[in-house]
FIFIPA-265239 format. One line per 2 residues: their letters; for each residue x, y, z of N, C-alpha, C. Coordinates in steps of 0.02 Angstrom, whole numbers. Atoms other than C-alpha are relative to their C-alpha. Layout:
N
A) X,Y,Z,X,Y,Z,X,Y,Z ~ ...
END
This chain:
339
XX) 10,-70,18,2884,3011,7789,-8,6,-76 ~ 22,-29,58,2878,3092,7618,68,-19,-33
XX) -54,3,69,2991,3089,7445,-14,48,-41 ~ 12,-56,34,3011,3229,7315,35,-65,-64
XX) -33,9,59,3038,3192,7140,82,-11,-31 ~ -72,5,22,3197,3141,7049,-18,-13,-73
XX) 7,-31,59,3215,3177,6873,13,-94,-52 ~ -9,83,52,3176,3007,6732,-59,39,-41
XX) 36,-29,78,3082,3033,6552,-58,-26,38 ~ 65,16,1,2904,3061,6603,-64,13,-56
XX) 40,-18,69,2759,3070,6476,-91,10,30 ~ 66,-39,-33,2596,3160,6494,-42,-59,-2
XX) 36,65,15,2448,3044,6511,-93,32,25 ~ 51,-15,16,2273,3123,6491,-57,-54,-13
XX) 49,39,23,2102,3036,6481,-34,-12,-62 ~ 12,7,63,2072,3054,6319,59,-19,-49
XX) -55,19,41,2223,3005,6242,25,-52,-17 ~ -15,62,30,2300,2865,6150,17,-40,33
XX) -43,20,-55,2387,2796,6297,-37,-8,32 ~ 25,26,-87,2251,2790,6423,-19,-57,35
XX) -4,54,-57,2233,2605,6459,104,8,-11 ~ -60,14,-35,2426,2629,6516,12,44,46
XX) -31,-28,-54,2495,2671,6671,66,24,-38 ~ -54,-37,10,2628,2813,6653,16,14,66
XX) -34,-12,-56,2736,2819,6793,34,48,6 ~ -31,-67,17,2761,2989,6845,-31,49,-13
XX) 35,-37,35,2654,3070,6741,-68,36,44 ~ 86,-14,8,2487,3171,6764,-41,-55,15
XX) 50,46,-13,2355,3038,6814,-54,29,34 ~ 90,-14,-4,2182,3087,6782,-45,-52,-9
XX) 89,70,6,2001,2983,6816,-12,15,-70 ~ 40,23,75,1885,2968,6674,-32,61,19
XX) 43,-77,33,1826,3139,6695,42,49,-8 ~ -40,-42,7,1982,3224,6668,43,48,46
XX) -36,-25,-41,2030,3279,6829,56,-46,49 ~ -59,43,-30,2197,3242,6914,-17,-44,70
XX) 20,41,-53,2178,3093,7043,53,43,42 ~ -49,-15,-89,2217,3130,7242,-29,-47,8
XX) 27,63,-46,2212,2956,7307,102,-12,40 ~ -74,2,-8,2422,2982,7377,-12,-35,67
XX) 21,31,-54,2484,2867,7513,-40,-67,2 ~ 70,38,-8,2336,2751,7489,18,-79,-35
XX) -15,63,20,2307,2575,7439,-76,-33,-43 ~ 33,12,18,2198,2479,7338,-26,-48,21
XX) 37,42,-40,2063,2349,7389,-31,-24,-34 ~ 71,37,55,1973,2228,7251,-68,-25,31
XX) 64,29,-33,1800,2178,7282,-51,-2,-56 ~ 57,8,29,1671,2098,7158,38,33,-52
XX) -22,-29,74,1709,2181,6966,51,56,19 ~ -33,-76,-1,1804,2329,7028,66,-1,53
XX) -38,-15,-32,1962,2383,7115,-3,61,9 ~ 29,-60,-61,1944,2528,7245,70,25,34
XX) -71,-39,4,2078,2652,7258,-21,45,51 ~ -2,-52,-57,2100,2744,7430,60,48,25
XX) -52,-37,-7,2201,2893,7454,12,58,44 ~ 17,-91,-44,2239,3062,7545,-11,44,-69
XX) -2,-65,41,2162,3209,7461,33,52,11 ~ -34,-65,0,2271,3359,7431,-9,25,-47
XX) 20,-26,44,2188,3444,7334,29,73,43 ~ -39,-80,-32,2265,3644,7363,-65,8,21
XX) 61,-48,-36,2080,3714,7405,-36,-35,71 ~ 31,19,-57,2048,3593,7534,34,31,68
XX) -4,-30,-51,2044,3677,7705,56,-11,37 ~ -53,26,-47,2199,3672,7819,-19,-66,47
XX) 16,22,-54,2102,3621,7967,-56,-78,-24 ~ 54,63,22,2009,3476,7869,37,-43,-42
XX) -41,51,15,2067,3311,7800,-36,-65,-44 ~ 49,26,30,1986,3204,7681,36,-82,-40
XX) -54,63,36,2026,3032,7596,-52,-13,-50 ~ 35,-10,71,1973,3021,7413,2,-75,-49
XX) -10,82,22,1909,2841,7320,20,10,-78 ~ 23,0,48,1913,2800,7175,-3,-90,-59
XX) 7,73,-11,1863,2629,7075,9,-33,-94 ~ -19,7,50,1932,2530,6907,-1,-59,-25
XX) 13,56,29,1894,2379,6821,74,-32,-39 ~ -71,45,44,2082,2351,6736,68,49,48
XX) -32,-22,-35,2188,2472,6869,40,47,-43 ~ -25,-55,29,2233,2579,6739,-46,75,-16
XX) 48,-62,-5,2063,2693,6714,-49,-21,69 ~ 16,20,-94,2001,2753,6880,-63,63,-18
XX) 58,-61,-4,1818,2846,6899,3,13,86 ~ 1,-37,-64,1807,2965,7036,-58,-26,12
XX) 65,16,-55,1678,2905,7157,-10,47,65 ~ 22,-50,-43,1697,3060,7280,75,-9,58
XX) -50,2,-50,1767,3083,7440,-20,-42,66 ~ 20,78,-19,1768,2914,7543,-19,13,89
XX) 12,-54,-57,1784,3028,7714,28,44,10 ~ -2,-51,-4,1800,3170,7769,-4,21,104
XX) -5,-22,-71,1847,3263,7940,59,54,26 ~ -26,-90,-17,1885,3403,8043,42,-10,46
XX) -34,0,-54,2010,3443,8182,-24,-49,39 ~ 39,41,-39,1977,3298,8317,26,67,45
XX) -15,-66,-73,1954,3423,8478,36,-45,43 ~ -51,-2,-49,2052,3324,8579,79,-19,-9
XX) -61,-19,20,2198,3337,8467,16,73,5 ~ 5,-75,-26,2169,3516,8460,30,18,78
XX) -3,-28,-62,2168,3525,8639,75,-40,37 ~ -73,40,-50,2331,3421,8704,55,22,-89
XX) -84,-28,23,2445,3465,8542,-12,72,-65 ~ 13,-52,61,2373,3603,8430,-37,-35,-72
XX) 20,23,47,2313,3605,8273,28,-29,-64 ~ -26,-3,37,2447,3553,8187,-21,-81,-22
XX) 10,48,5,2366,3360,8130,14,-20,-59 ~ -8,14,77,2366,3228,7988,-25,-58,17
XX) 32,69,36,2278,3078,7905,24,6,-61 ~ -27,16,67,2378,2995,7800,-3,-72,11
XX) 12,59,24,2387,2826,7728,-45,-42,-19 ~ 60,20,-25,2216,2772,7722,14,-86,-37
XX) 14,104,18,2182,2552,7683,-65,5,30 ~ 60,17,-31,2023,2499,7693,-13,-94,0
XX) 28,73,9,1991,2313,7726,-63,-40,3 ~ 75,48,-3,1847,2193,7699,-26,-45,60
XX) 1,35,-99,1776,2124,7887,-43,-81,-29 ~ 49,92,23,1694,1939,7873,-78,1,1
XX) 77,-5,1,1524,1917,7830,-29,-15,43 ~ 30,0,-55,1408,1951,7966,32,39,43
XX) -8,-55,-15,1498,2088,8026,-31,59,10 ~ 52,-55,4,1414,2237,8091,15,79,-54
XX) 0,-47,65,1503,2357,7964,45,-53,-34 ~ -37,51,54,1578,2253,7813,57,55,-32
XX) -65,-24,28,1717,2396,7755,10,46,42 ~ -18,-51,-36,1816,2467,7876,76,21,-11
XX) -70,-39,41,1969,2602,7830,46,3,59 ~ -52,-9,-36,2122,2604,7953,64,67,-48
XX) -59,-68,20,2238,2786,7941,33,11,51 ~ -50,-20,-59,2387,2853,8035,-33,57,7
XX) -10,-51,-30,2323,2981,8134,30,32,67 ~ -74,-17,-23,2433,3102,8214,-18,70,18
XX) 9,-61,-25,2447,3268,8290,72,30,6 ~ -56,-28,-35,2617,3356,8288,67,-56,0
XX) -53,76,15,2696,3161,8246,8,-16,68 ~ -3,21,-67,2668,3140,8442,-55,-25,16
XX) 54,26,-32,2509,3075,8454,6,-103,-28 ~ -26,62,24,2568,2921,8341,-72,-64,13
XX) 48,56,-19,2401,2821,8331,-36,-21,-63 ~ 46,21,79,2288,2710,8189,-68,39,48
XX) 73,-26,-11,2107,2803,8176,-51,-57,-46 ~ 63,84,31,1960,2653,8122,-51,46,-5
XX) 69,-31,38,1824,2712,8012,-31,-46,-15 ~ 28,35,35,1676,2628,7954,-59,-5,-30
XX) 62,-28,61,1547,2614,7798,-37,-89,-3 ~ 32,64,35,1418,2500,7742,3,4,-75
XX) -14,-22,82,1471,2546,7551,72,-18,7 ~ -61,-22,-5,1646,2518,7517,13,52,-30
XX) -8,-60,23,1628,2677,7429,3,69,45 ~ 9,-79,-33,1590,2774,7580,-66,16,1
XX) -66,-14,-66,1566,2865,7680,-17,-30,55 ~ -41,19,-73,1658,2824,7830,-21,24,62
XX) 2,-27,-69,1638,2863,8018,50,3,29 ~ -45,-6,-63,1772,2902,8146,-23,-68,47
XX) 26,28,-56,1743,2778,8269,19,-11,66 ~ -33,4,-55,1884,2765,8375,96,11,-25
XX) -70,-3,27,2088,2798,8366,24,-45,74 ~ -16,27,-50,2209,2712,8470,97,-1,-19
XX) -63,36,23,2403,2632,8457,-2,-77,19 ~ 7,51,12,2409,2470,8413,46,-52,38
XX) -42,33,-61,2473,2340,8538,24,45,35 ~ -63,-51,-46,2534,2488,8644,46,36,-32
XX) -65,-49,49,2636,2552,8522,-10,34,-27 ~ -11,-58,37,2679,2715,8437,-29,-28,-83
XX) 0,4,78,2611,2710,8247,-5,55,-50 ~ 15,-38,65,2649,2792,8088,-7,1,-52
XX) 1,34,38,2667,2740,7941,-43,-53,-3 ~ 43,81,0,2533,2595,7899,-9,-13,-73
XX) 13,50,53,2511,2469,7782,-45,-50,-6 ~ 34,54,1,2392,2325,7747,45,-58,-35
XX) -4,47,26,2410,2143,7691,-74,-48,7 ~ 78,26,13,2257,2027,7619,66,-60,17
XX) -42,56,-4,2349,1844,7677,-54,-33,-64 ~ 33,14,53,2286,1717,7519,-64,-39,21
XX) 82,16,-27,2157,1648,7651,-56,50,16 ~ 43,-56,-16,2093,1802,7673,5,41,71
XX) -7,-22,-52,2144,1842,7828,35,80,5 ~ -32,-47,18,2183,2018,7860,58,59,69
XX) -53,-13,-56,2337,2109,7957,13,84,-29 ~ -26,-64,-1,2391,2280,7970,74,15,18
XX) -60,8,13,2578,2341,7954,-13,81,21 ~ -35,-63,-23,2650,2468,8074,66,23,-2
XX) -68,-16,-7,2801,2574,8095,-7,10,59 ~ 25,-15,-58,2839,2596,8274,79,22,28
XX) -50,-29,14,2973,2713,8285,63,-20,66 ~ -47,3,-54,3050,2690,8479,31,-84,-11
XX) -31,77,-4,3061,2494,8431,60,-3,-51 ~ -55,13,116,3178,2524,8258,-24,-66,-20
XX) 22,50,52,3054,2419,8177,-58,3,5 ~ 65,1,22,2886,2383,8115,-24,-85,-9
XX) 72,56,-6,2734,2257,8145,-34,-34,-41 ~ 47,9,38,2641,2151,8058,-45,-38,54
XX) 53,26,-45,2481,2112,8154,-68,-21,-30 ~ 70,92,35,2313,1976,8129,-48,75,31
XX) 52,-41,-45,2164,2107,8158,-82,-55,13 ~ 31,26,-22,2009,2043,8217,-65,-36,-56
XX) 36,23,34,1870,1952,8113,-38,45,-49 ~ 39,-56,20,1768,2112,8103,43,67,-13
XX) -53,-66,5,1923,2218,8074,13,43,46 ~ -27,-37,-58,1893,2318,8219,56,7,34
XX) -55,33,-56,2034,2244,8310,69,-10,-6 ~ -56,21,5,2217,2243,8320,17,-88,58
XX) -6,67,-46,2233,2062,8412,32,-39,16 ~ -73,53,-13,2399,1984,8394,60,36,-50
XX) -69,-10,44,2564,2023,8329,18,-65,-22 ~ -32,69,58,2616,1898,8189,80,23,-3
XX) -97,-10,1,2793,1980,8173,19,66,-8 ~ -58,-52,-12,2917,2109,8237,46,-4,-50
XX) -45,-13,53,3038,2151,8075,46,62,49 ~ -46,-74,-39,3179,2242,8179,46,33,-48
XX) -40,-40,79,3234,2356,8021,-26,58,30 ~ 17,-52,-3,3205,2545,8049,-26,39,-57
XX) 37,-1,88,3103,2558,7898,-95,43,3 ~ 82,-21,18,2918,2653,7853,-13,-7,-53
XX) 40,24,59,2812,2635,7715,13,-85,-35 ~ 5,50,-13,2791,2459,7752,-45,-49,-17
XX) 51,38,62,2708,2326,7620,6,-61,-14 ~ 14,85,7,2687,2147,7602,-41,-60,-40
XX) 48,33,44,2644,2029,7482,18,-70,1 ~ -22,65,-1,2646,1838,7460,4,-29,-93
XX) -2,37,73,2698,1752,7284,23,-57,-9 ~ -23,59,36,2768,1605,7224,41,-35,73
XX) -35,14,-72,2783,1541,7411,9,24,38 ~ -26,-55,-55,2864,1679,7494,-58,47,0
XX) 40,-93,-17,2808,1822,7574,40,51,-14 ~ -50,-49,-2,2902,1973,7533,-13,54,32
XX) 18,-72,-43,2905,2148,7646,65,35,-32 ~ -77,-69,11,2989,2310,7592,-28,73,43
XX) 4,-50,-32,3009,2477,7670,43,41,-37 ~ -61,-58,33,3111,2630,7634,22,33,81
XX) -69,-35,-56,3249,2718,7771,-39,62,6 ~ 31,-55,-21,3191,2856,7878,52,58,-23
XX) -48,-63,38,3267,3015,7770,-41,62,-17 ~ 22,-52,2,3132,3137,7787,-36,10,-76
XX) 17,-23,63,3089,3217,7622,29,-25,-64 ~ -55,0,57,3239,3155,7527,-11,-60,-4
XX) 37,91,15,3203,2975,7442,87,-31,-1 ~ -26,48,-26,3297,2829,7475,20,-52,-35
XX) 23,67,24,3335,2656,7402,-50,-38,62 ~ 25,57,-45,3207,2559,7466,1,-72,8
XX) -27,45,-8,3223,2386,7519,-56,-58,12 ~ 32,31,-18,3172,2213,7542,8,-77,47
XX) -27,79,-20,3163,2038,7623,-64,-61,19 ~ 47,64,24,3094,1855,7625,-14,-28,51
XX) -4,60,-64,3024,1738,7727,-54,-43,-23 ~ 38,52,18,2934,1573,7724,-79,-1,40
XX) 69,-22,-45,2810,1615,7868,-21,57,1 ~ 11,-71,-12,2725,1788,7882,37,1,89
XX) -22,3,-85,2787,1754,8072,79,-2,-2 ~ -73,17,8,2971,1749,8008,25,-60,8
XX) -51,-56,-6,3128,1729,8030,-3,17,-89 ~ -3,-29,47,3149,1864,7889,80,9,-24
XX) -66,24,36,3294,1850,7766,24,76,9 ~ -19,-81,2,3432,2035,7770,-22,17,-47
XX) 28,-43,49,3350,2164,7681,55,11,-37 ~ -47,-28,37,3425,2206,7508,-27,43,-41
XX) 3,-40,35,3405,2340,7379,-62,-4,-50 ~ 35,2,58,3251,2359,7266,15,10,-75
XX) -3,-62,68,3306,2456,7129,78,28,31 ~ -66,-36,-34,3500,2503,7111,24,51,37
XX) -21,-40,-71,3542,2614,7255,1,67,-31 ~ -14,-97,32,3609,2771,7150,-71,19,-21
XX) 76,-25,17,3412,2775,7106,-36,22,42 ~ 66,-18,-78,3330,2795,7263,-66,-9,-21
XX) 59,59,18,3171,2699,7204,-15,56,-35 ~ 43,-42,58,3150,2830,7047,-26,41,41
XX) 27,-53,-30,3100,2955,7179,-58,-2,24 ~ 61,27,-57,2974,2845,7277,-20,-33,37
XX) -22,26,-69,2928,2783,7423,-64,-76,-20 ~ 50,61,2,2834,2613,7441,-75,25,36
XX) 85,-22,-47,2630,2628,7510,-29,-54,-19 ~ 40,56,-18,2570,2448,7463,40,-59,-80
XX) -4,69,58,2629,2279,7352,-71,-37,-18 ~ 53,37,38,2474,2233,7251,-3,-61,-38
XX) 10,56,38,2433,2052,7190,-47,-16,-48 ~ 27,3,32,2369,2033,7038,-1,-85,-43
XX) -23,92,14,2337,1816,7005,6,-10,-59 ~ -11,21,70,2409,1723,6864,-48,-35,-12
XX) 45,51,16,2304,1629,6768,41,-25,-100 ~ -38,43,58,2344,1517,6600,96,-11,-2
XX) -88,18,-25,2524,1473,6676,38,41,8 ~ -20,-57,-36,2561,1643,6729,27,12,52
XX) -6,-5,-93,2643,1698,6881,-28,55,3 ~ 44,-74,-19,2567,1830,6992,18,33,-35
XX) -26,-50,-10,2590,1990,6944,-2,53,62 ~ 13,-44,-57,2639,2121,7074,39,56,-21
XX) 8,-84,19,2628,2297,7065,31,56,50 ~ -33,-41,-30,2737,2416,7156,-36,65,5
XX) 38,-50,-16,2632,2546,7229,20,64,46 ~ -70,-51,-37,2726,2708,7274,-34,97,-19
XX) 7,-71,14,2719,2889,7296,68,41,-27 ~ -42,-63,23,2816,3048,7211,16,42,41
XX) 27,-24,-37,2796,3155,7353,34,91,-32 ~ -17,-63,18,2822,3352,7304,-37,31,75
XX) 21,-12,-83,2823,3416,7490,-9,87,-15 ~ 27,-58,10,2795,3593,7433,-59,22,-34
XX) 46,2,41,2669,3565,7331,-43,-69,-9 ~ 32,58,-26,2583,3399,7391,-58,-15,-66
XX) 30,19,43,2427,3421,7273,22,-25,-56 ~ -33,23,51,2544,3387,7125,48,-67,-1
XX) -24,47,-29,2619,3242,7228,-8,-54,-86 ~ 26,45,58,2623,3096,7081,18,-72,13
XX) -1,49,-8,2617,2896,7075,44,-41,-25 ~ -55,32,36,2749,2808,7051,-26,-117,12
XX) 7,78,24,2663,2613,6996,40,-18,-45 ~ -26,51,51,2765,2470,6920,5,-79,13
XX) 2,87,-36,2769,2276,6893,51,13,22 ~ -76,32,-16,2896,2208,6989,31,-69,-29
XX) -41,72,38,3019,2053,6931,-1,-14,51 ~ -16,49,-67,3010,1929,7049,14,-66,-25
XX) -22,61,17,3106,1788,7003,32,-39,57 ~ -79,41,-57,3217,1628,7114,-31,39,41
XX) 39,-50,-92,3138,1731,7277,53,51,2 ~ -13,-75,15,3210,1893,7211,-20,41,-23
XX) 64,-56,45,3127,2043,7171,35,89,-23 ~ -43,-42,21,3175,2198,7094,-31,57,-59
XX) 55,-43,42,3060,2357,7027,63,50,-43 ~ -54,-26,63,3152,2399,6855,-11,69,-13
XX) 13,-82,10,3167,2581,6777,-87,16,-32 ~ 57,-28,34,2995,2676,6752,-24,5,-63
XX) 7,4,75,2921,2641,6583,-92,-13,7 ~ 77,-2,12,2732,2653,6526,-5,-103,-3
XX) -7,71,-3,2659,2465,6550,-117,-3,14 ~ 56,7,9,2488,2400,6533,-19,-84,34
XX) 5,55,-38,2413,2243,6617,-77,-41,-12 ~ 67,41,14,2258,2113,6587,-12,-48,66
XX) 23,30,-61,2181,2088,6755,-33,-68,-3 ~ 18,63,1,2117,1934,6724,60,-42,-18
XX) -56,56,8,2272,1842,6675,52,-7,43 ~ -57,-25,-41,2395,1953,6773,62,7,-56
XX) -48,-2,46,2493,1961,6598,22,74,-7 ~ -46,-68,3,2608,2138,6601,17,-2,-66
XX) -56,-15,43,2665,2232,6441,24,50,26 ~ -42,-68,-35,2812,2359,6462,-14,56,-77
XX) -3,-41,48,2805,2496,6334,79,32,15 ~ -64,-36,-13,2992,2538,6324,17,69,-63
XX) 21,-78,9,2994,2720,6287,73,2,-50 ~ -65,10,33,3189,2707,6222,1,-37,-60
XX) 1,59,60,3181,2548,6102,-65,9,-29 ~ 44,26,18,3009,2567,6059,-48,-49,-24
XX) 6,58,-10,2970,2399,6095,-47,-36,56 ~ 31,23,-59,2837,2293,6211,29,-59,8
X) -23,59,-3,2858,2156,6289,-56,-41,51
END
């Protein structure tokens, strides 16, 4: 579900301003034309020079009854040009007709299908009706920019889904990450060559956890989630394992507990490769959520420390990054000091 804000020194962060190759966590985050990004929820997807930012739009003027997921694409993951809206769609009528109109598309991931595929980027979202219809909806573009098609919805192995997540494995292989609420736990599953396909379950994580994210580093794999608490944020959590197939180590604490992850929820662990004797970097990819006011929703990105096969997303501080090396500075806002 959702998270509201919790109160840490945020600092404005405008496209024209001194600051704009840095991520401000928290803050305002506008494209390169000055308007505030809606990509919430969403996950990013590299491909060729650019990284491709997919999100839910909530923008206030967009229509009740309509639902849209908004790209956008960045050469260093800190300035992002709007590229539009990636798709777009209306009531499905036979949600309408079995639970009302009360629906949602959220989460959107888009993954890359294998070459020779009949569409090469296809987007996986929770869609939902009323939180009882519980199913992924599969879109697909010959652009990874969009747009998208509907093509089909379903639940994945038989099961309830809400919450979703992706994982790129480092062969490329690609899996999708459910929550599946009657099991108290969440999925990680192998989809099919051409993406279409949910096709195997790789591993049951029996934790009662959503916003469900997975990355591999220095050996391990790591998965985190956050505790089903509605609106109100959480510490979120994590744990290890040597196989993506498990067994998975007890989940422990991201971020000291009295924090409740800075007032955000997890939506994807990004790998960013070391290079000149670097380790990865990975990027904690999270929402703000302002449930009264959704369009103002804000992003809560940061590296994470992952040291010894422990990991641990430190307090919110402006931080800047050189995609090609994977080298992080922190801008510490207090000491006025990088590092």
């Amino acid at each position: 579900m959702r998270r509201h804000l919790v109160g840490f020194a945020l600092l404005s962060l405008t496209a024209t301003s001194a600051v704009a190759q840095r991520v401000v966590p928290g803050a305002v985050w506008r494209d390169t034309s000055g308007k505030v990004i809606q990509a919430h929820g969403g996950g990013v997807t590299p491909e060729g020079a650019y990284w491709y930012w997919f999100g839910e739009d909530r923008s206030q003027d967009l229509p009740k009854e309509r639902r849209a997921v908004h790209v956008y694409r960045s050469r260093d993951l800190m300035t992002w040009e709007d590229r539009g809206r990636a798709l777009e769609m209306g009531e499905p009528a036979e949600y309408v007709a079995q639970y009302g109109t009360d629906w949602q598309l959220e989460r959107p991931k888009v993954f890359v299908a294998a070459p020779g595929s009949k569409h090469r980027y296809v987007m996986y979202v929770h869609l939902d009706a009323a939180y009882k219809a519980a199913e992924v909806g599969v879109a697909v573009a010959d652009r990874m920019e969009g747009p998208y098609t509907l093509v089909k919805h379903f639940r994945p192995l038989g099961e309830e889904s809400r919450d979703i997540g992706q994982f790129v494995d480092d062969d490329g292989t690609n899996y999708l990450i459910f929550e599946a609420r009657p099991t108290k736990g969440f999925f990680i599953a192998k989809l099919s060559a051409d993406a279409l396909e949910v096709v195997e379950k790789t591993a049951f994580v029996p934790a009662p956890l959503e916003g469900g994210a997975v990355v591999r580093t220095g050996g391990l794999y790591f998965c985190i989630g956050s505790h089903m608490t509605g609106w109100k944020p959480n510490p979120d959590v994590y744990a290890t394992a040597k196989s993506l197939a498990g067994p998975w180590s007890t989940f422990q604490n991201l971020a000291p507990p009295e924090m409740n992850t800075y007032g955000g929820q997890s939506a994807e662990l990004l790998k960013v490769a070391g290079r000149d004797g670097r380790p990865d970097a990975v990027i904690f990819i999270g929402d703000i959520w302002k449930p009264q006011a959704l369009w103002d929703s804000r992003y809560l990105w940061m590296p994470l420390q992952v040291r010894n096969g422990a990991m641990m997303l430190p307090k919110p501080e402006p931080w800047s990054i050189d995609v090609n090396t994977g080298a992080v500075k922190i801008f510490h806002t207090a000491e006025g000091v990088t590092e």
